[in-house]
C-alpha positions as CSV (number, residue, x, y, z in Angstrom):
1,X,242.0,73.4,82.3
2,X,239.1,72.7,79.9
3,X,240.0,71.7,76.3
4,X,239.9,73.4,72.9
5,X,238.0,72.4,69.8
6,X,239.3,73.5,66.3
7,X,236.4,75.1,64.4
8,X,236.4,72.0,62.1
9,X,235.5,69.8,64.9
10,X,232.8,72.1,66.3
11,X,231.2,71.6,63.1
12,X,231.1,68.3,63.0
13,X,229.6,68.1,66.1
14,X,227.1,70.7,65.0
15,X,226.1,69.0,62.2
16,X,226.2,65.4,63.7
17,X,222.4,63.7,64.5
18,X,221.2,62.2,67.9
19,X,223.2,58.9,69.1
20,X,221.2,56.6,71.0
21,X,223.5,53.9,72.9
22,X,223.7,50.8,74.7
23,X,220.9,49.1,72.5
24,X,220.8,51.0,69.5
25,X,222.5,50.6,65.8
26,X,223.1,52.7,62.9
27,X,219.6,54.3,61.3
28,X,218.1,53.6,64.7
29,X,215.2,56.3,64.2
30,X,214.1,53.9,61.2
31,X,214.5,50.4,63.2
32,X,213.1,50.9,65.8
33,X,210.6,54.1,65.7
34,X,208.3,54.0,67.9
35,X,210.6,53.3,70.8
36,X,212.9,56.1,69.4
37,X,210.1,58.6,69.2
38,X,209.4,57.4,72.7
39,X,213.0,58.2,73.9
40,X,212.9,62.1,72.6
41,X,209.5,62.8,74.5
42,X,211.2,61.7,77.4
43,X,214.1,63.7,76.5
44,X,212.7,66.9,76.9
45,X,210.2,66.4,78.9
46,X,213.0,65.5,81.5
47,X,216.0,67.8,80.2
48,X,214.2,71.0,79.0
49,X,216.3,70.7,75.6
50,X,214.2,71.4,72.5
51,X,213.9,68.6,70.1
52,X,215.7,70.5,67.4
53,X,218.4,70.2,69.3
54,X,218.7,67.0,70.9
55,X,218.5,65.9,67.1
56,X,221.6,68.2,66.0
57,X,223.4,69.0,68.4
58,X,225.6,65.2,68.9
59,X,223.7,63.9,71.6
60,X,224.4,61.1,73.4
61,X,221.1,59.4,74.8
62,X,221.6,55.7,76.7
63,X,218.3,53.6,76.9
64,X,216.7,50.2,78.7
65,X,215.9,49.4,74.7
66,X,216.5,45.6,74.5
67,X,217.0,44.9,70.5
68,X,216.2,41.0,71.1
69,X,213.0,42.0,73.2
70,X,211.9,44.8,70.9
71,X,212.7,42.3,67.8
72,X,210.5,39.8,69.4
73,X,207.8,41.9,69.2
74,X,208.0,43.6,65.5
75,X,208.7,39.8,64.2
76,X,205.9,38.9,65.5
77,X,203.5,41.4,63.5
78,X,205.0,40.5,60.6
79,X,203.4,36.7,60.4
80,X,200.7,36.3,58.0
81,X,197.5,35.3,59.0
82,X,197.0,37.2,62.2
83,X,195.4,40.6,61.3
84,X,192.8,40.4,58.2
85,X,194.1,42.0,54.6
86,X,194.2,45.7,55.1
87,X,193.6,45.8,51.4
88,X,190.0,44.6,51.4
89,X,188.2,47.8,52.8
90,X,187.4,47.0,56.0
91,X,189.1,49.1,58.9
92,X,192.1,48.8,59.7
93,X,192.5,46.7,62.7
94,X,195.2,48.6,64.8
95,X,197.8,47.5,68.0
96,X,200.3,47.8,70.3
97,X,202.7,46.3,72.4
98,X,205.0,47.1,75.3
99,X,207.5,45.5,76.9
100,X,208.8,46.7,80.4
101,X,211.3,45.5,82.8
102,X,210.1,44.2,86.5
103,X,213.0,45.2,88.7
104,X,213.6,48.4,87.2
105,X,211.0,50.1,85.2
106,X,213.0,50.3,82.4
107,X,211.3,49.9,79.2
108,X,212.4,47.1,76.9
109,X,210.4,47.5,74.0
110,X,207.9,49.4,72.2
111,X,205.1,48.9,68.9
112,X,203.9,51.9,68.2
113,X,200.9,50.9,66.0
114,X,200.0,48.9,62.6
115,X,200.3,51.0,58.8
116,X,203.3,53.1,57.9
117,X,204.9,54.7,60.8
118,X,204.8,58.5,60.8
119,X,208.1,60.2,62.7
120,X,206.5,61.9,65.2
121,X,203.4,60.6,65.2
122,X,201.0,59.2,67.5
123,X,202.3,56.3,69.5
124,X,199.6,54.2,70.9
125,X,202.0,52.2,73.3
126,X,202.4,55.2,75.1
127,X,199.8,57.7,74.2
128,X,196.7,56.4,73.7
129,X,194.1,55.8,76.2
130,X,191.6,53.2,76.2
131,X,189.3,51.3,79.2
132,X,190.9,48.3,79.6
133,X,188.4,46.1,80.4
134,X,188.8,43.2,82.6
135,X,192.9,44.0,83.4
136,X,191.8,46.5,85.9
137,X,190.3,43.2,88.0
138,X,193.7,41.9,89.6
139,X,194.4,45.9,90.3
140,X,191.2,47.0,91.5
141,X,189.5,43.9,93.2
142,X,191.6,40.7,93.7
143,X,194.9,42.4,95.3
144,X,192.4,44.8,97.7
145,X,190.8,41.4,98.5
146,X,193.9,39.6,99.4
147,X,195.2,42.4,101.6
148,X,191.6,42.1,103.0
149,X,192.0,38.3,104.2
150,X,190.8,36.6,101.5
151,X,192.6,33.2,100.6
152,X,193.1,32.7,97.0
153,X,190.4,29.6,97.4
154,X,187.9,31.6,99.4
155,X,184.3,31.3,98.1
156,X,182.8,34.2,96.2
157,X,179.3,34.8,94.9
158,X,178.5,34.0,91.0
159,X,175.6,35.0,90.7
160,X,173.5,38.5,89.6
161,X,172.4,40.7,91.9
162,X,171.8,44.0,91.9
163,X,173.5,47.2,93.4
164,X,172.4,50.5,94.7
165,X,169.6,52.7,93.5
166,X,170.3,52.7,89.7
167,X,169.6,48.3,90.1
168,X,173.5,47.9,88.5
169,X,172.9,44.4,88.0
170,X,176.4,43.4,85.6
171,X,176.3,39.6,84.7
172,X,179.4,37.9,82.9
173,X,180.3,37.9,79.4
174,X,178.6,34.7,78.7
175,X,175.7,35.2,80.7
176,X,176.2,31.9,82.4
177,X,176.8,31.7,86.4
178,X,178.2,28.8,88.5
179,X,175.2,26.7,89.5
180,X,176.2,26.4,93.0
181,X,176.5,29.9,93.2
182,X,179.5,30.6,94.4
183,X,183.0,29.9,93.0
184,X,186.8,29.9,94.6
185,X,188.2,33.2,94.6
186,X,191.1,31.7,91.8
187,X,188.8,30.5,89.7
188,X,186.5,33.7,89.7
189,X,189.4,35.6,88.4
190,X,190.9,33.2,85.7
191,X,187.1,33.0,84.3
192,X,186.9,36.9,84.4
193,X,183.8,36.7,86.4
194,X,182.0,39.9,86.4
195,X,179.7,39.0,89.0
196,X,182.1,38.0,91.6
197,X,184.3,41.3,90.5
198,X,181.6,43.6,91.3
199,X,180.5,42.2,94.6
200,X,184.0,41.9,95.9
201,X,184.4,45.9,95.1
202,X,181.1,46.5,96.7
203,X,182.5,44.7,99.5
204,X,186.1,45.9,99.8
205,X,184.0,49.6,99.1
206,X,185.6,51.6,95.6
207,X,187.5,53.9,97.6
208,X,189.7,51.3,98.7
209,X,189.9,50.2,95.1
210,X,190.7,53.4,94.0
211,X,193.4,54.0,96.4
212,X,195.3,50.6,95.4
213,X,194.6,51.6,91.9
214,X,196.8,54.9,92.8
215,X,199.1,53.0,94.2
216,X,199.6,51.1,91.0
217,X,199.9,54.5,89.3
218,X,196.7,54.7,87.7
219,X,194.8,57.8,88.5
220,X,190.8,57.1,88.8
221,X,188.6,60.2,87.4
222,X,185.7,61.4,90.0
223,X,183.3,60.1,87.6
224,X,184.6,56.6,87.3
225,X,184.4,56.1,90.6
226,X,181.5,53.3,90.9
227,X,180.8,49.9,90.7
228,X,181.4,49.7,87.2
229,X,185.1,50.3,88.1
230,X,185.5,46.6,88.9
231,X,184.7,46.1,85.0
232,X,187.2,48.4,83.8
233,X,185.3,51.6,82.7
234,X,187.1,54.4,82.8
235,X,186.3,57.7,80.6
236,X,189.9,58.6,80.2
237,X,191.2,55.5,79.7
238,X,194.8,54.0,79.8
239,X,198.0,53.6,77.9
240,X,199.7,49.7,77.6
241,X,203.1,51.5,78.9
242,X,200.4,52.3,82.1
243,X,199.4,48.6,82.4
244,X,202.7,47.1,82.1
245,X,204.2,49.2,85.0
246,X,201.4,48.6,86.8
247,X,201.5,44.9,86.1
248,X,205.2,44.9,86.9
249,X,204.9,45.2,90.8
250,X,203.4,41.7,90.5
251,X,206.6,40.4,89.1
252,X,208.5,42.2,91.3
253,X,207.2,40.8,94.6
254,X,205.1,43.7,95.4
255,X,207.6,46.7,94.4
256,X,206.6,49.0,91.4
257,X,209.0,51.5,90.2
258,X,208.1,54.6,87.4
259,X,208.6,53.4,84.0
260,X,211.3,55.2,82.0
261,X,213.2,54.8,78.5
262,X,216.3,56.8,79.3
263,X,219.5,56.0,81.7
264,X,221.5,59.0,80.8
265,X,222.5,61.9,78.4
266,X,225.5,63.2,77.3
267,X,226.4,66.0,75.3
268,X,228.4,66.4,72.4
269,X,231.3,66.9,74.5
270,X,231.0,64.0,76.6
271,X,229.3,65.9,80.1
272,X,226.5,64.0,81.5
273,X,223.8,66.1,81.6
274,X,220.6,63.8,82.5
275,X,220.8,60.5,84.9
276,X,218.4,58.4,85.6
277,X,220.6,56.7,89.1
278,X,217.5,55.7,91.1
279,X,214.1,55.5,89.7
280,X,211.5,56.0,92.4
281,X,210.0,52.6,94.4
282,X,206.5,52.3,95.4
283,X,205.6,48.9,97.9
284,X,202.7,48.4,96.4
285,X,201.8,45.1,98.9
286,X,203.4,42.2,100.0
287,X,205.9,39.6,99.2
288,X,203.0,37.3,99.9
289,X,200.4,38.7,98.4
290,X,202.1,39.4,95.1
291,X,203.3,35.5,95.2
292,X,199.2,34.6,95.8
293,X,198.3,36.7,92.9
294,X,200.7,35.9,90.5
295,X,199.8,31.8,91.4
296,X,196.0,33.2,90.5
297,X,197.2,34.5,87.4
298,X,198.9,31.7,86.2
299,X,195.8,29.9,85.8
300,X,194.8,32.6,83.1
301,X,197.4,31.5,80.4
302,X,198.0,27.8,81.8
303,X,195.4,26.9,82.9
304,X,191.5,26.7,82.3
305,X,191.6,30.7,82.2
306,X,190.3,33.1,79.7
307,X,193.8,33.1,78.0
308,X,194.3,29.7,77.4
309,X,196.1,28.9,74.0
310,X,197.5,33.1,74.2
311,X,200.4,32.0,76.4
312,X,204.0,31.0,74.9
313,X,204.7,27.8,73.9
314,X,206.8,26.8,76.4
315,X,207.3,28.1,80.5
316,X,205.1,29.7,82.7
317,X,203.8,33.2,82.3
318,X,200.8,35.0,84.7
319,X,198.6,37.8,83.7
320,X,195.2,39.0,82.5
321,X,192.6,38.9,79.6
322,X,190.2,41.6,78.7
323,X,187.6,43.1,76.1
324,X,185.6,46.6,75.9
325,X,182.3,46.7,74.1
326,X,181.2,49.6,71.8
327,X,178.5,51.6,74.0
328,X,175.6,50.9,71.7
329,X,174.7,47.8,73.5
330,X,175.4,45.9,70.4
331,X,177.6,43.5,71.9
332,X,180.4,44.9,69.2
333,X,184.1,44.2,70.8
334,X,186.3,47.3,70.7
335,X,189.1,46.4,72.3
336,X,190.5,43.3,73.1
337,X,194.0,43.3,75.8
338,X,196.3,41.0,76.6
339,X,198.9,41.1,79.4
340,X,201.2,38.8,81.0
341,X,204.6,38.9,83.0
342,X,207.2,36.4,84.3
343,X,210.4,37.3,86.8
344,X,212.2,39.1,83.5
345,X,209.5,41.1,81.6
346,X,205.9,42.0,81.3
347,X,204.4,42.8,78.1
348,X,200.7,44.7,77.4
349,X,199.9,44.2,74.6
350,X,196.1,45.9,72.8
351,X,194.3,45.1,69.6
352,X,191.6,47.6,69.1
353,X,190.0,50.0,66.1
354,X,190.8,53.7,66.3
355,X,187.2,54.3,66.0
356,X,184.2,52.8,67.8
357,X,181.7,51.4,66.2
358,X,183.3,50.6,62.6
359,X,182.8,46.8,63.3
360,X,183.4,44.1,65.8
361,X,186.9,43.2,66.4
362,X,185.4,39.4,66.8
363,X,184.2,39.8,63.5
364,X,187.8,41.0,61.7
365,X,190.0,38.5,63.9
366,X,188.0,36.3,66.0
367,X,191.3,34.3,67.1
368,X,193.9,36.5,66.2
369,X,194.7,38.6,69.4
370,X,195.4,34.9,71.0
371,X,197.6,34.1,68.1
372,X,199.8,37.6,68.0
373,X,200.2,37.2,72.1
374,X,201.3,33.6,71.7
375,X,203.8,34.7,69.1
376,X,205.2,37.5,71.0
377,X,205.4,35.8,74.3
378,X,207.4,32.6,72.8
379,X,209.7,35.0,71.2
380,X,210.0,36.8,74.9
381,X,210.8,33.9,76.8
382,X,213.2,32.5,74.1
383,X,215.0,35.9,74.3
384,X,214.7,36.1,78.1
385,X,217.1,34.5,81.0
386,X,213.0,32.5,81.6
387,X,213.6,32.7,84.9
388,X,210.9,30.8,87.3
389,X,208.3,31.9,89.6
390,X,209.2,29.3,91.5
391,X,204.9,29.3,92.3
392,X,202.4,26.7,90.9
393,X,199.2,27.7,89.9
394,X,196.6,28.2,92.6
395,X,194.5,25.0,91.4
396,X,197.3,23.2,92.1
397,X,198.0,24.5,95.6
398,X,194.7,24.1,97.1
399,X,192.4,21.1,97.7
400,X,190.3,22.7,100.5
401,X,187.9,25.2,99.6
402,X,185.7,26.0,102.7
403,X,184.9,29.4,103.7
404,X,185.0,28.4,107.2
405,X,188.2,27.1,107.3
406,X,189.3,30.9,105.6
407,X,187.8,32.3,108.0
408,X,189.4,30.7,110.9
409,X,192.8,31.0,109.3
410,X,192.9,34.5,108.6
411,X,191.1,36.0,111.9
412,X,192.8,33.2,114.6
413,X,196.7,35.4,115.0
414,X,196.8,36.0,118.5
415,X,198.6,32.5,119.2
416,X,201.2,34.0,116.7
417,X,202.1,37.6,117.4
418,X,204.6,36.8,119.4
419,X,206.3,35.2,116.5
420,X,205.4,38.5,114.0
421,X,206.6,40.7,116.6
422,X,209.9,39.0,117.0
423,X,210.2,38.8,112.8
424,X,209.6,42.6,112.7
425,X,212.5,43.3,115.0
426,X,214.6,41.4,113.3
427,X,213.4,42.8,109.3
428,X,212.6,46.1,110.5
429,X,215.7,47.9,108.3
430,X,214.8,46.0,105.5
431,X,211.5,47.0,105.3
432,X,212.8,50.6,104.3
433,X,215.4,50.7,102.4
434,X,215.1,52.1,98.8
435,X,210.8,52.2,99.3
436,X,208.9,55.0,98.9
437,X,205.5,54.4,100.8
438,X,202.2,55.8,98.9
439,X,199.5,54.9,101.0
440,X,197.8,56.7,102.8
441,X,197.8,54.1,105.7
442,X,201.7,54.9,105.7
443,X,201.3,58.5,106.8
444,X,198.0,58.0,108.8
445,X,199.1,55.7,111.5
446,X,201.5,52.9,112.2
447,X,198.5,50.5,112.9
448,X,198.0,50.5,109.2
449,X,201.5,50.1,108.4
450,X,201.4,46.7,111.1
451,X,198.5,45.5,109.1
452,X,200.2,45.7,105.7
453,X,203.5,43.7,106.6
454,X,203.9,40.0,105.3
455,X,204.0,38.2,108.6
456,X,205.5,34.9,108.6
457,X,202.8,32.6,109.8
């Protein structure tokens, strides 16, 4: 038999506002909102219920929000120093930041954007869309070349050449290349070298890039489709949410699940109307090969990479620089990112001007995007469990960079099938529980599926 509410009670839960639980406190609309703005898009987008009434009607909404995560990040937008005085006429320099959890998608934390938040208003965490530079390399080029057979100390060109009928001839940012000519495969990536970025996609071909780039859940436009994909140029663009969860699959040995805020709704009379029980998996790649990227990628904060003095203070902490320029050929820096990840979290952060061309961001904070992401990072891993990669970084686990010695390594494995075969057996169930397979390979041919697996030799 259901139960009865006395009028006065119905009216109280009529007139009661939206409850957000598990991570939420009083006034949570005006604490945190830009996350809770986030939480009601995904409300009815995934329950149908108009906004009106999710807001009035005494719902119940449960979230991944983290309040020491998400603290971490608005504490550190409010230190002094990093963005230039708003009140001297110049634009306004604007950012965001998202936090995201490896193992489930869940999303930890959200800023929406610099100035006086507007309820309802445009949330560039998860919103906006901008090319994103030299974070698509990993993505597009680097994991592609792994899976290929390349060793994380393979040699790769540095030098300019030209491609195809239109002479695309892309040099690196400070027009310098290696004077041997070539460079490890590790080092090519910390130093953000567009040279050996573009001839490893020429090589790998872009349709393999833009299938891996699927399979990280970004979707590649017709017309981006070209070389200049390996450099980040996209005409739509990206959202940091999209490069966290994308990023996360490296932190979570190869597995990438869909992002989301919400873990269930009730209604005002307790009934569980939404829940999120099993957020969809995506194998991505390898055990392996995630382990080999993310020991590239450590180089980039802590070592000689392109992010070096933007990591935390303390631990370890892999991930990716990058910059757009404004399309006048003036050299003007748009938009500057910053991601990096560790076993707990990964966090994308973007420093950018709403409008191209006002003026250089190197102009209006030459140094601080390294000194908001060092900030936010060292509040990260002082909130986090800081677990270890248990990895070191590739510099440190290679002394032998020949070519011929990759070579042999990765094409000599008929001494060893035997060994794969018998591991296979063995791993078999594992292999698909709780996945859900996106390649193409996967549903074209078990060949494919044989090539992909992380064999243990």
């Amino acid at each position: 038999q259901e139960s009865v509410i006395d009028s006065q009670t119905a009216q109280s839960i009529k007139s009661s506002g939206i409850e957000l639980h598990d991570a939420y406190v009083a006034k949570e609309q005006d604490q945190y909102p830009a996350y809770f703005d986030a939480v009601l898009d995904e409300a009815v987008a995934e329950t149908g219920i108009p906004e009106a009434d999710l807001l009035a009607k005494g719902y119940k909404i449960y979230t991944y929000l983290n309040p020491e995560y998400q603290n971490a990040l608005d504490s550190a937008y409010q230190v002094q120093g990093i963005f230039p005085d708003d009140n001297t006429g110049t634009p306004l320099v604007q950012s965001a930041s998202v936090v995201v959890e490896p193992s489930t998608g869940g999303v930890m934390a959200i800023y929406g954007g610099r100035g006086d938040y507007v309820h309802r208003g445009f949330n560039r965490a998860t919103d906006m869309r901008r090319s994103p530079g030299s974070t698509i390399k990993p993505l597009a080029v680097y994991e592609p070349a792994l899976e290929a057979g390349y060793k994380i100390n393979s040699q790769v060109p540095d030098q300019v050449k030209s491609y195809g009928n239109n002479h695309y001839a892309p040099e690196n940012y400070d027009r310098q290349t290696d004077p041997s000519g070539q460079v490890p495969l590790y080092y090519a990536l910390a130093q953000s070298k567009n040279t050996s970025a573009v001839y490893l996609m020429d090589q790998l071909g872009i349709g393999k890039s833009v299938q891996k780039l699927d399979q990280f859940g970004l979707k590649i436009q017709a017309q981006d489709q070209q070389l200049t994909l390996a450099l980040g140029a996209l005409s739509q663009g990206v959202s940091p949410l999209q490069m966290a969860s994308a990023y996360a699959a490296f932190a979570n040995k190869g597995i990438r699940n869909d992002s989301y805020l919400i873990r269930q709704i009730k209604d005002a009379s307790g009934h569980i109307i939404y829940q999120n029980t099993r957020p969809t998996k995506y194998m991505v790649m390898t055990p392996r090969v995630a382990a080999d990227m993310t020991s590239m990628m450590l180089e980039t904060y802590g070592g000689n990479g392109t992010g070096y003095g933007a990591g935390p203070s303390f631990g370890q902490i892999a991930g990716k620089t990058g910059s757009t320029e404004v399309s006048d050929g003036n050299m003007a820096t748009r938009d500057k990112w910053m991601i990096g990840y560790t076993p707990d979290f990964v966090i994308a952060s973007w420093v950018g001007l709403d409008k191209s061309g006002e003026q250089s961001l190197d102009d209006l904070m030459p140094s601080g995007m390294r000194q908001l992401f060092s900030i936010q990072t060292t509040n990260l891993m002082s909130a986090s469990p800081q677990t270890s990669f248990g990895l070191e970084m590739a510099s440190q686990m290679t002394t032998d960079t020949n070519p011929i010695a990759d070579a042999v390594q990765h094409y000599n494995v008929g001494e060893t099938i035997d060994q794969g075969a018998k591991w296979v057996n063995q791993n078999a169930g594992n292999l698909w529980d709780d996945i859900v397979f996106t390649t193409k390979e996967a549903v074209r041919g078990v060949g494919d599926w044989w090539r992909s697996i992380d064999w243990p030799f």
